[in-house]
N, C-alpha and C positions, 0 to 999 in steps of 0.2 A: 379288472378293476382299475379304474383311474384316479391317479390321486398324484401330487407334488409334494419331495420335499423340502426343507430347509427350516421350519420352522417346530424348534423341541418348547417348545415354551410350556407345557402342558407337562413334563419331564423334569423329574428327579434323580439325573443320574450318579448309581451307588454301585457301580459294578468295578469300580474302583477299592472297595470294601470286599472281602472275603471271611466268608464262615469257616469253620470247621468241613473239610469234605466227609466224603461217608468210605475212602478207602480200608478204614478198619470194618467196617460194617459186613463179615463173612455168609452174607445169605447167597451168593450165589446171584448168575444175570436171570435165573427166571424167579428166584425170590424175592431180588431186588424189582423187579418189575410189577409182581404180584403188593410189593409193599406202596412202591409207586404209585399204583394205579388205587389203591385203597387208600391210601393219604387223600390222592386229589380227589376222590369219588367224596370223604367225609369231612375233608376241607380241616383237615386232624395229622399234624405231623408224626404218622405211625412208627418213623425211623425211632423215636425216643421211648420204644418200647426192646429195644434190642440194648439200651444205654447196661444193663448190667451183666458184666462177666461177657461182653462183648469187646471191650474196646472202644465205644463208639464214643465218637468226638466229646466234647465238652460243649456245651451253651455258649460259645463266645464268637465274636463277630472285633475280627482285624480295623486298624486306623484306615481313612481312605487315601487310597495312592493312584497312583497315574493307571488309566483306563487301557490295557492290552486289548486291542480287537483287531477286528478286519474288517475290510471293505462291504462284507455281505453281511456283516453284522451291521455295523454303523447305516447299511440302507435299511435295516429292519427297526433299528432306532428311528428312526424318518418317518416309516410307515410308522408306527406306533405315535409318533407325534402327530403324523397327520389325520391320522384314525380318531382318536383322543380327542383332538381337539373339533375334527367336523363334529364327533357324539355329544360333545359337552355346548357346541353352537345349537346343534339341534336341541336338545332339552331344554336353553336357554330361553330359546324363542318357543318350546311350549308351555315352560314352567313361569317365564317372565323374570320377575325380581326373587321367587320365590328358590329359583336354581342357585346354588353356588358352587361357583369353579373348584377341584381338585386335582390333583397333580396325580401321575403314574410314576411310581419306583419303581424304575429297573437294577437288578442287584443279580449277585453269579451265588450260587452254594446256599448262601444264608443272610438272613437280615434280621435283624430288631426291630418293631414296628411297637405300636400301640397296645397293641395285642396281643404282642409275647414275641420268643423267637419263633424265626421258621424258617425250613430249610427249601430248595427247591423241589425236593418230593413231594410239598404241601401242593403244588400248581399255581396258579394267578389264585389272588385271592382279594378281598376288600375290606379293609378294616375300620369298623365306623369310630371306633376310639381317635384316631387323626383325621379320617375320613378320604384314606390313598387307596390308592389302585396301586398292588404289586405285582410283579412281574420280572419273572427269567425268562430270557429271550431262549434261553434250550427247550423251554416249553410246545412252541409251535413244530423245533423238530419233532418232537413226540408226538404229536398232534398230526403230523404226515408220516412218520416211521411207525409208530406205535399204534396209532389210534385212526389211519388212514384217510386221515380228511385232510389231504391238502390244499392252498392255492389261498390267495391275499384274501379274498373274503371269509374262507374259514378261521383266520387269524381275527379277521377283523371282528368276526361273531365273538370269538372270547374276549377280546378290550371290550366292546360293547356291552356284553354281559354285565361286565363285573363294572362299570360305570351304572347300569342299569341298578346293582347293590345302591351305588353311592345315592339314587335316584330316592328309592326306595328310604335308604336312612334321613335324608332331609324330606320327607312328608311323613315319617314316622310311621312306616309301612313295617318294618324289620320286629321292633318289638311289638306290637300290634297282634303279629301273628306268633310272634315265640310266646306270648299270655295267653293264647286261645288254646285253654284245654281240651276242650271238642275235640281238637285236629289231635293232642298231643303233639310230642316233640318233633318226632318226624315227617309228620301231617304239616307240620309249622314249617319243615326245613323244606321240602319238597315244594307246597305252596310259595317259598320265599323265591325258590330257584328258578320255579316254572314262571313264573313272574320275572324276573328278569330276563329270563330269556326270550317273552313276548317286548319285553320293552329293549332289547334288542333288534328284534323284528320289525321296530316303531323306527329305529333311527334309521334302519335296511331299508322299508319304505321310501325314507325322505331321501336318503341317500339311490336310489333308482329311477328320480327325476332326471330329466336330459335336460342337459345346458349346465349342470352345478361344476363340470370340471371347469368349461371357461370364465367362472365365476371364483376360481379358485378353490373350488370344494371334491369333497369325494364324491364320484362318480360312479356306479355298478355300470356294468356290460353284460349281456346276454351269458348267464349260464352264471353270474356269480352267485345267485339266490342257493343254485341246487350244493354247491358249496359250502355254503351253511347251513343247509338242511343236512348235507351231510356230517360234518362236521355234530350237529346236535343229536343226529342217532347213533355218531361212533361213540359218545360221551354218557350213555345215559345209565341208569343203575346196574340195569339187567345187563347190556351187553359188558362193562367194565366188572360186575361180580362175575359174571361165567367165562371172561378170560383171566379172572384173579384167581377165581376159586373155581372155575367149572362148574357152579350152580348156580342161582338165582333164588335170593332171600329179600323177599319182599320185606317183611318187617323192619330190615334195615337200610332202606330206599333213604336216602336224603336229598337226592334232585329230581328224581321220576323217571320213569321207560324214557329207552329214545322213541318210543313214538308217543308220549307226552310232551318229551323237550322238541320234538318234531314240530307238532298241533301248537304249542305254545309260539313257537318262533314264528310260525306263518299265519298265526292267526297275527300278529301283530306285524308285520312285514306286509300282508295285505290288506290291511286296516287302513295302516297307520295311525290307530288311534289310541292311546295308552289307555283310553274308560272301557277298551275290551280286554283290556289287563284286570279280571275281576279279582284273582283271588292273593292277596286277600283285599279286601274290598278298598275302594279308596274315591274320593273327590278330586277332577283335574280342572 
């Protein structure tokens, strides 16, 4: 994947600020993983169910102080900004006037947002109370260690996503579906999910035109696509409950199979068109 950086302008950086860690938190590295993986499966900081006769931190979030990193961190800061900001041109130029810009928060341990606190077990997440994109850069390790979808396009598929939320909250796509008692709650959550993950696949599209790097844009290369398709069947209910739990409990799906977050990503990656983004329904 080709892309340039230097430009964070799409970035809120908070990683200056520190949570409470989870070092009291005694579950153990395969409990802690198992909690992990079901935080970011239900988008629900499950760590604050161990808060009693655990130890486990307090709700508070440190003053912001000078930013400790390193060089392979600050280049993933880069990418992030330039990932960001090619997805937010793209919609720009589909949505017109109707698109408006938001920022990503990158933050270590824990943040405060709109929406409550949350710690990095919750995963990237999108809050439409401010209307950001949050984000721990320890995330994408996981995402290659844990969940074995490596390589810049698989990162890029998660920014995209959760930009693809913000999409959703300004045409008032998000509550739309959380009212449709048909589907119920989880019927609502999973439509919401699989939906952005096809409008993901919409920016993958635009972004696998040739000529956009010398134009200053993100560029795909041969073999980024499958990248993200992987990346979207490491993530999906069934495979993250039967490495949490070793079964698979459909009734409480909140994003779909990986091989609906699969079909959803490429159906919109070979589109490119977000009116094949049907459910839940919408006018572009």
């Amino acid at each position: 994947m080709l892309w340039k950086s230097g430009d964070r302008s799409d970035i809120e950086d908070d990683r200056g600020s520190s949570g409470s860690g989870f070092g009291a938190v005694h579950l153990g590295i395969g409990g802690f993983l198992a909690v992990l993986l079901l935080s970011w499966l239900s988008g629900t900081n499950l760590f604050t169910l161990f808060d009693a006769g655990t130890g486990a931190p307090s709700q508070s979030v440190a003053a912001p102080g000078p930013v400790q990193s390193t060089p392979q961190e600050e280049r993933m800061v880069d990418f992030v900004g330039a990932v960001g900001k090619d997805v937010q041109e793209t919609w720009a130029r589909i949505l017109g006037e109707r698109y408006q810009r938001t920022h990503i928060v990158l933050f270590r341990d824990a943040i405060q947002s709109a929406c409550g606190f949350a710690q990095s077990a919750t995963g990237p997440f999108y809050c439409p109370g401010d209307r950001k994109v949050y984000l721990d850069l320890g995330f994408f390790n996981e995402l290659t260690r844990r969940f074995g979808a490596p390589g810049d396009f698989a990162d890029a598929y998660v920014i995209a996503h959760e930009l693809g939320h913000h999409v959703q909250n300004l045409l008032g796509l998000t509550p739309r579906a959380g009212s449709d008692r048909a589907v119920g709650a989880n019927g609502a959550s999973v439509a919401i999910e699989l939906q952005a993950d096809c409008f993901a696949g919409v920016w993958g599209h635009a972004a696998s035109q040739q000529g956009r790097f010398q134009a200053g844009r993100v560029e795909l290369e041969p073999g980024d696509a499958e990248q993200a398709l992987r990346a979207a069947a490491s993530i999906g209910d069934d495979r993250l409950q039967k490495m949490a739990t070793g079964r698979v409990m459909p009734d409480r799906f909140t994003h779909g199979t990986s091989a609906q977050r699969v079909e959803s990503f490429r159906r919109g990656m070979d589109s490119g068109d977000p009116r094949v983004c049907h459910a839940p329904a919408s006018t572009f």
